[in-house]
C-alpha positions in Angstrom: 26.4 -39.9 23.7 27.9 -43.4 24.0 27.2 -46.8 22.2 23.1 -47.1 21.2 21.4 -50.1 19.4 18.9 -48.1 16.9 16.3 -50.2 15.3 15.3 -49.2 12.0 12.3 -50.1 9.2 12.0 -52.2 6.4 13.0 -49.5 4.4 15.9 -48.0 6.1 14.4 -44.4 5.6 14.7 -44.0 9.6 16.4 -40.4 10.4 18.4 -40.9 13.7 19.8 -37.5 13.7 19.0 -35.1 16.9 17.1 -32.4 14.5 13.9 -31.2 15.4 11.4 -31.6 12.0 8.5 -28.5 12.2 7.3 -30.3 8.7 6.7 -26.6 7.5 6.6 -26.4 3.9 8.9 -24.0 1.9 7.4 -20.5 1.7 6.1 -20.2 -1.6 8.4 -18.5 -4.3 11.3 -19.0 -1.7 14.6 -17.2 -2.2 17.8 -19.3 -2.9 20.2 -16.6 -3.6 20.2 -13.3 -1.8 21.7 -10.6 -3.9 21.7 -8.0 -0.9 24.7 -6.5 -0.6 24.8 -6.4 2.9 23.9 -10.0 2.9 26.5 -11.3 0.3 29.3 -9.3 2.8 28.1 -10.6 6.2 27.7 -14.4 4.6 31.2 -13.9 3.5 32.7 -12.9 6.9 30.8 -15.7 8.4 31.9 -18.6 6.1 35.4 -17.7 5.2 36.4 -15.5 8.7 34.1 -17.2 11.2 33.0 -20.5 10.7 35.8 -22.3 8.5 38.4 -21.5 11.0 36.1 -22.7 14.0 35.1 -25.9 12.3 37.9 -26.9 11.0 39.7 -26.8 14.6 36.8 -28.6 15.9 36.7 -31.3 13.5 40.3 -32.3 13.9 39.8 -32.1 17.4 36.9 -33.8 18.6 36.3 -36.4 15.2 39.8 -36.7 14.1 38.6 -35.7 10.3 41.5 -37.1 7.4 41.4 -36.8 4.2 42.9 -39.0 1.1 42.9 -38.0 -2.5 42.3 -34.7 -1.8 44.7 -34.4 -4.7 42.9 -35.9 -7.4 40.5 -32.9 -7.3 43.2 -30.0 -7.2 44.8 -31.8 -10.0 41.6 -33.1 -12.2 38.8 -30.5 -11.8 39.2 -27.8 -14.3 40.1 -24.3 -13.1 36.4 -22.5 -11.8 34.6 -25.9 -12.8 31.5 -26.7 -10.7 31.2 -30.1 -9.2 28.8 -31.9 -7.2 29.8 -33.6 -4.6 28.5 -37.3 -3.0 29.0 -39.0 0.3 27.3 -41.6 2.0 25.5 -39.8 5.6 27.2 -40.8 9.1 27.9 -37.7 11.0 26.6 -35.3 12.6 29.3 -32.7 10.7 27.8 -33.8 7.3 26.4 -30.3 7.3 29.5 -28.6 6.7 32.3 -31.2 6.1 32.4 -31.3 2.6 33.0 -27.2 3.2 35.9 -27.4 5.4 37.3 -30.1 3.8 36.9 -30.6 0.3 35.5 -27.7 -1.3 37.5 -25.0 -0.4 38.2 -22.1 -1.3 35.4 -22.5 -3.6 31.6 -21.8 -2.3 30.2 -24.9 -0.9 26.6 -25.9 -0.6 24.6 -28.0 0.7 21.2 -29.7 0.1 19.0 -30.3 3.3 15.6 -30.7 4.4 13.1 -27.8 4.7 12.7 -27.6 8.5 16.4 -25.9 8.9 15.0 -22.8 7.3 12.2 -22.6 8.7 13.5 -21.7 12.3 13.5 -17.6 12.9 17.4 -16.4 12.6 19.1 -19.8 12.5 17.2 -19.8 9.0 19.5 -16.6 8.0 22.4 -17.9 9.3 22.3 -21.5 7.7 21.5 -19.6 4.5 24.6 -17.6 4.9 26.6 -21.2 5.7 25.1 -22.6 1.8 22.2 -24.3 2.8 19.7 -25.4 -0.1 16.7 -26.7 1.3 15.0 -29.2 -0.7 11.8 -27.4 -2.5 8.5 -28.7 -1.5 6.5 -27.1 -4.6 6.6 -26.6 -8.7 7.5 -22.8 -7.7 10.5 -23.5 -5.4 11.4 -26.6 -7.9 12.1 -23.9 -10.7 13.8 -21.3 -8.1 15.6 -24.6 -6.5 17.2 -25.8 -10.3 18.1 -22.4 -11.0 20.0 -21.7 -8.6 21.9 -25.0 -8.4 22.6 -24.2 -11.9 23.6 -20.7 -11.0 26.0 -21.6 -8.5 27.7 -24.6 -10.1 28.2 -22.4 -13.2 30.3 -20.1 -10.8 32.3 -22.5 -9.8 30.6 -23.9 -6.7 30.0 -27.2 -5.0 27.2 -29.1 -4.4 26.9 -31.6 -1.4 24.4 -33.7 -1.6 23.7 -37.4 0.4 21.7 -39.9 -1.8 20.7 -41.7 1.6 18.9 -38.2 2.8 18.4 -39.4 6.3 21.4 -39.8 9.0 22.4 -42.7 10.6 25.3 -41.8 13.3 28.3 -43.9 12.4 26.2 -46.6 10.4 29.4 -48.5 8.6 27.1 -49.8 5.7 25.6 -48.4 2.8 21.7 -48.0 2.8 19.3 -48.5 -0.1 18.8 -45.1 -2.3 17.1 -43.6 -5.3 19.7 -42.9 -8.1 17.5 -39.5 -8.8 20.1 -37.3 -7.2 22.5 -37.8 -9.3 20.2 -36.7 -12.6 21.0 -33.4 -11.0 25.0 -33.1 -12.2 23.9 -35.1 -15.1 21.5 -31.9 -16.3 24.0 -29.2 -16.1 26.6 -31.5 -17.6 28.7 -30.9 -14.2 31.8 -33.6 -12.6 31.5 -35.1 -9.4 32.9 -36.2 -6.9 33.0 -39.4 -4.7 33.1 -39.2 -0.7 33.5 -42.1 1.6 32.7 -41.9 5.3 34.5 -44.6 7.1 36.0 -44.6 11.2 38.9 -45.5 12.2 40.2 -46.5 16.2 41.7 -43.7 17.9 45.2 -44.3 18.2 45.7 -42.6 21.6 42.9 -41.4 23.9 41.2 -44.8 23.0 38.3 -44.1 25.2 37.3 -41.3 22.4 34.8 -42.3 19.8 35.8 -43.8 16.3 37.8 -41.0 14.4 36.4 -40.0 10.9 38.8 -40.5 7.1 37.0 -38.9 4.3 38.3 -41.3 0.9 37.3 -39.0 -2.7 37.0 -40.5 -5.4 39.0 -39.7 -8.9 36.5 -36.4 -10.5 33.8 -37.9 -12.4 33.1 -35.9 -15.7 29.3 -36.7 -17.5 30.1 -38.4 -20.7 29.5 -36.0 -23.9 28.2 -38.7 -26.1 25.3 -39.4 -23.3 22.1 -37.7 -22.9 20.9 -37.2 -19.3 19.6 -40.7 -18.4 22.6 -42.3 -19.5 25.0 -39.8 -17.4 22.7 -40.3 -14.7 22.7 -44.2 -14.7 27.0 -44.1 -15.1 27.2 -41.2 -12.2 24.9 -44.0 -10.1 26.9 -47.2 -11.2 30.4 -45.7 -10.5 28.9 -44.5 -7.0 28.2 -47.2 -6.2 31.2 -49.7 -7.3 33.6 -46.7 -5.4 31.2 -47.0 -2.4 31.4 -50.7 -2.0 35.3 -50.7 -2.7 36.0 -48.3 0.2 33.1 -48.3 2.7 33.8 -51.8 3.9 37.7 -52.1 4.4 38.9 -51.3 8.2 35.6 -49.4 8.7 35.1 -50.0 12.5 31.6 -49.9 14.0 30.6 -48.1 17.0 26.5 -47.9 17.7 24.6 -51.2 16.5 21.9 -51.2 13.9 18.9 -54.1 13.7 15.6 -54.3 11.8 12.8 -53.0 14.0 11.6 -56.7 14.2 14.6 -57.8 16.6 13.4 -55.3 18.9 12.5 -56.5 22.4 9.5 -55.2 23.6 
């Protein structure tokens, strides 16, 4: 795919990603964690064996993936601490990035829409790769908070991307709702800060802008705050890392008008 102009709504809620959306809701009383033996082992091969070797060759391959401050989470996030993790969403590799690159060794998942489980065997598989669909009733909400609470508690990490909808090398920020951050700010969990920005290929220059992944220092909920409060200081130091690192030497690639520019 080369340069596109997308046009996009008052509301910047447009998803330009290539995924196909069935809108099936959740099954209800869906299952978050498997405790099947044969599934934990064969979800084990496939994340730590199969897949983290494969991506992790592809990324640096074809998108050039860096990453800076990598060391302020080996050296600040308590030993087995659970920690959510935050990025603004450009690329197509959001779905496993912050695996490969950030959360390992430790379990990584990820929050998504519905419609990637609800695809005959690539629902197993994405299961098996730390997907956490987003749950579309009260049932699922309860069966979707505990285990989020069950896997941070081991030591996991949470991806999640306030902006929910992808826009393909976008190098702005887009308007969100602070609600995703209430999560960490529940089970008293860090976080931590991801910036997406691209950078110009220094040799094959004909190759697409290459991708540097900034973190942030770890961000620990403040004991003295109740959940609101955490919430409200996750959001505001979010957002003053996001606008300190988005916009330096971020170089743009596709272009991105309001709808009403649009030439018929």
């Amino acid at each position: 795919m080369g340069r596109k102009t997308y046009y996009y709504h008052e509301d910047m809620q447009d998803d330009f990603g290539t995924a196909i959306h069935n809108n099936k809701p959740l099954k209800d009383n869906f299952c978050y964690i498997h405790r099947n033996i044969f599934f934990r082992f064969f979800s084990f091969i496939l994340y730590y064996i199969i897949a983290f070797p494969i991506l992790w060759l592809v990324s640096k391959i074809c998108f050039g993936v860096c990453v800076k401050n990598k060391k302020y989470l080996r050296k600040e996030l308590k030993k087995k601490e659970g920690v959510f993790f935050y990025s603004n969403h450009t690329h197509y590799i959001d779905a496993y990035i912050s695996h490969v690159f950030v959360g390992f060794p430790r379990r990584t998942y990820v929050l998504s829409h519905p419609d990637v489980v609800n695809t005959p065997v690539l629902s197993t598989l994405v299961m098996m790769l730390g997907c956490l669909p987003l749950p579309n009733n009260m049932r699922n909400f309860r069966n979707f908070n505990n285990a989020m609470k069950e896997l941070v508690n081991k030591g996991s990490m949470i991806s999640i991307y306030p902006e929910g909808t992808l826009w393909p090398y976008y190098n702005g920020l887009r308007k969100f709702d602070k609600t995703s951050f209430k999560y960490a700010a529940m089970l008293k969990k860090p976080i931590v800060i991801a910036s997406e920005t691209y950078r110009k290929p220094k040799i094959l220059k004909f190759l697409k802008p290459r991708m540097t992944l900034t973190l942030s220092h770890v961000i620990y909920p403040k004991e003295e705050y109740d959940v609101n409060q955490n919430t409200e200081m996750f959001y505001e130091t979010a957002m003053k890392f996001w606008n300190e690192t988005l916009f330096k030497d971020n170089v743009s690639y596709h272009t991105y008008l309001p709808i009403s520019e649009k030439k018929e």
